[in-house]
C-alpha positions, -999 to 999 in steps of 0.1 A, spaced: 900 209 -137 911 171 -139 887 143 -146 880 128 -106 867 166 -104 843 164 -138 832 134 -123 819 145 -90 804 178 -103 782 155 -128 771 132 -104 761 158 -78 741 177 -109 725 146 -115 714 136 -82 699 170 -77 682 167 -113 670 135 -103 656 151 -67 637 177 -85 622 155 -110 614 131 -88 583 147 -77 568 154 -111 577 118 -122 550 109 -89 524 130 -101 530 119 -139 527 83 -127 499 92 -103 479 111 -132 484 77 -151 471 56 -126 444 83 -121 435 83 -160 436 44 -160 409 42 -127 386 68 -152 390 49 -180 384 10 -165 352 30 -147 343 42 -183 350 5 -197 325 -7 -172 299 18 -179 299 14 -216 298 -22 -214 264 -18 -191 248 6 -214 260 -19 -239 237 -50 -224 213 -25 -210 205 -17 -246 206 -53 -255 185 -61 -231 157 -35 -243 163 -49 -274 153 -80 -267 123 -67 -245 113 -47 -283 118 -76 -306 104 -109 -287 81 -88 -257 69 -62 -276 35 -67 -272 36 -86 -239 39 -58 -212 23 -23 -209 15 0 -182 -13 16 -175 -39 32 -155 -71 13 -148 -104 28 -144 -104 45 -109 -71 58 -115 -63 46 -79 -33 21 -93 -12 8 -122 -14 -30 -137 12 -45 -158 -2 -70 -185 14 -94 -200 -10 -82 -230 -21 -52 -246 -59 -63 -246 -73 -63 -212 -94 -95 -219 -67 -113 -237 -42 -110 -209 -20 -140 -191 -12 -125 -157 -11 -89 -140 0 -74 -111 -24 -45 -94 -19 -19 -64 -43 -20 -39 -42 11 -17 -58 5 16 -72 41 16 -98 33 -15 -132 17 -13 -132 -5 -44 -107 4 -75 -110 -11 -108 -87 -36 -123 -95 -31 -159 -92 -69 -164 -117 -92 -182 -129 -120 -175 -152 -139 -200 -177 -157 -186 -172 -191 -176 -133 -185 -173 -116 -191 -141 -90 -164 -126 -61 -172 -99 -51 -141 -75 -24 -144 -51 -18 -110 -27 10 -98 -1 20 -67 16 6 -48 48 -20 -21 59 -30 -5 88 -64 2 96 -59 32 120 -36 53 118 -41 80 141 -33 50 169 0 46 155 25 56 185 61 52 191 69 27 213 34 16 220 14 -18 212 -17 -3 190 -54 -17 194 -54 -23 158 -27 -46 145 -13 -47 106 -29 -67 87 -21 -90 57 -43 -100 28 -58 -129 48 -71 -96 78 -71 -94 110 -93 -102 138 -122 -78 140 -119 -56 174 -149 -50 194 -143 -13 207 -176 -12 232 -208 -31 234 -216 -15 197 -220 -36 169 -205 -30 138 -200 -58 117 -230 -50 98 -212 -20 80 -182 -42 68 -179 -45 31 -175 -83 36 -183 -105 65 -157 -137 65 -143 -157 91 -111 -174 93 -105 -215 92 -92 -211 131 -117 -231 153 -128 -194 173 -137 -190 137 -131 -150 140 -145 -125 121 -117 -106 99 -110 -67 89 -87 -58 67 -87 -88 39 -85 -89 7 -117 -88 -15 -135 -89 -46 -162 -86 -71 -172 -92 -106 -193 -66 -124 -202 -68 -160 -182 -45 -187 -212 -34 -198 -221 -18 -168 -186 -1 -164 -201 38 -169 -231 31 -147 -225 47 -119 -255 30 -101 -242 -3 -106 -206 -7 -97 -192 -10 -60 -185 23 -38 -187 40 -12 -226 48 -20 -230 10 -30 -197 -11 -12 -217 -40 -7 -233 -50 -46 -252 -81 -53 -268 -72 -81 -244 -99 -100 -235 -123 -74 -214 -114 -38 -184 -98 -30 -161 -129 -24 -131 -133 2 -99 -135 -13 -70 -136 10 -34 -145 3 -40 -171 -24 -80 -175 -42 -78 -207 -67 -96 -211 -98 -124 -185 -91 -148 -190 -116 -166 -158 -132 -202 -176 -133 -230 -140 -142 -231 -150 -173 -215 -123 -183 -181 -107 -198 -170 -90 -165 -147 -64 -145 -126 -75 -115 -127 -52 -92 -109 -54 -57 -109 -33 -24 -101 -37 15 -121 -49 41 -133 -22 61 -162 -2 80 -185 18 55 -210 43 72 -243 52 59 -274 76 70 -285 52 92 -294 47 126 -269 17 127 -240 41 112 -248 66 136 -243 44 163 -211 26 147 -196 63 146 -205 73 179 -207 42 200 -220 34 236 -223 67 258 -213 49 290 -186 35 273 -172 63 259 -172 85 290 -151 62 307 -131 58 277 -125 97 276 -121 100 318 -83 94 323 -82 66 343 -40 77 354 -52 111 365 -83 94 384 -59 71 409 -47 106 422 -79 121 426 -91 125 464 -125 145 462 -159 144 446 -150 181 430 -126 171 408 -140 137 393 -167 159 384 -149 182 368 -131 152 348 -168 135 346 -176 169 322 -145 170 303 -155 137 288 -194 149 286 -177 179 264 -162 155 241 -194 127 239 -214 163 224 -182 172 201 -186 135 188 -222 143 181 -214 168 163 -186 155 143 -213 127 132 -238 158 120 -209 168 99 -200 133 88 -240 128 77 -239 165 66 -209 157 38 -221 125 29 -182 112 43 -192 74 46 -156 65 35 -144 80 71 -129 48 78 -110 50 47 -92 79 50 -67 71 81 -61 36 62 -24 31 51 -4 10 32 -13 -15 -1 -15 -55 -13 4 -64 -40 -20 -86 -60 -13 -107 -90 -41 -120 -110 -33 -150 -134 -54 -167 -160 
């Protein structure tokens, strides 16, 4: 074999060499690429966990004793201090569930101090009239309320925790705002003192007080070291003949409220408004009933319960 023949046979073995290596020299350089990607993404990560742990750090050494959570008395939110005494503290942020007739803070106020409180977020007042695609009676409401709705020629303004009306010149009355009251700490475990369902609207130490989106420099004037305690603006029942009536409403009212007035356009004899005259007569004596079971259970809070939503509130020394 002569040399031009050596030379050909080599270069044919090493371009088929090269072809077959080729592919494992992709998937070497591919599993590189693939091992750099994991270890830049590791990189990364440590160097988060890294100021992550810093940051804690710093939280341990210089905040250590300026932020706790907890759970207030009612249970029915959380509070972040920016102390660990609950009368020494600078500023704290509370959950207000719209579903709970008065929840205490936990904060106190000595007497003579002033507090600020600032509130956002939404509730809804009803919602069982919450439909797709439909404008409800009752609108959300901010910390600041909503206009009170008249349903029928009742009355029920009375059974509000708080009556306040806006700075508009219709001067309206508002649901749904923001409000509050100071009770001593002393009566904190007296359950015959502090606001509920049983008592929502106390006086014993002053009035509950509007507070809205923003209440400046409210001053705790009882004389006393005190609570603040906070709730929504809402209906409250009681045993009474005015809370019977607030449940139930006007009879007239309701039967034409019940009557389907869509179905009624179609109807073309006396026969069959009658029979849609005692539908609605069947559901004015289910109401009654409903309110014997209401008055039965003691379930003043009714209004409560179909409440949704929460305000945000932040109470500052």
């Amino acid at each position: 074999m002569n040399t031009e023949e050596k030379g050909s046979i080599e270069n044919v073995v090493e371009s088929v060499v090269k072809k077959a290596l080729q592919p494992i020299g992709k998937a070497l350089n591919g599993l590189v690429e693939s091992n750099q990607q994991m270890i830049r993404g590791f990189a990364i990560l440590s160097i988060f966990l890294a100021l992550s742990i810093l940051l804690l750090e710093y939280f341990r050494r210089w905040w250590k004793e300026d932020f706790e959570l907890r759970f207030p008395i009612g249970g029915a939110a959380v509070v972040l201090h920016s102390s660990a005494n609950a009368s020494d503290f600078r500023s704290a942020v509370f959950i207000v569930p719209a579903s709970k007739c008065w929840v205490n803070t936990g904060l106190e106020i000595e007497n003579g101090k002033r507090i600020s409180i600032r509130a956002s977020g939404q509730i809804h007042l009803a919602m069982n009239q919450i439909e797709q695609e439909k404008i409800p009676l009752v609108l959300w409401s901010e910390p600041n309320g909503s206009p009170f709705v008249k349903l029928d020629s009742i009355d029920r303004t009375d059974l509000l925790v708080h009556k306040h009306y806006n700075d508009d010149e219709e001067q309206k009355l508002m649901i749904g705002n923001l409000v509050g009251y100071f009770l001593p700490v002393d009566d904190a475990e007296n359950r015959d003192a502090y606001p509920s369902i049983d008592r929502p609207r106390p006086t014993k130490y002053g009035n509950v007080f509007h507070i809205g989106t923003k209440l400046e420099n409210k001053l705790n004037d009882t004389g006393k070291r005190v609570h603040l305690w906070l709730t929504v603006n809402d209906i409250i029942l009681d045993s009474t003949e005015r809370g019977r009536k607030a449940y139930l409403g006007n009879h007239d009212a309701f039967i034409a409220n019940a009557i389907n007035q869509d179905k009624i356009k179609d109807i073309s004899n006396e026969n069959e408004f009658a029979n849609e005259s005692q539908k609605a007569e069947k559901l004015w004596i289910n109401r009654q009933k409903e309110w014997f079971k209401i008055k039965s259970r003691k379930a003043w809070g009714l209004y409560y319960y179909d409440n949704i939503g929460h305000y945000l509130v932040t109470i500052v020394k």
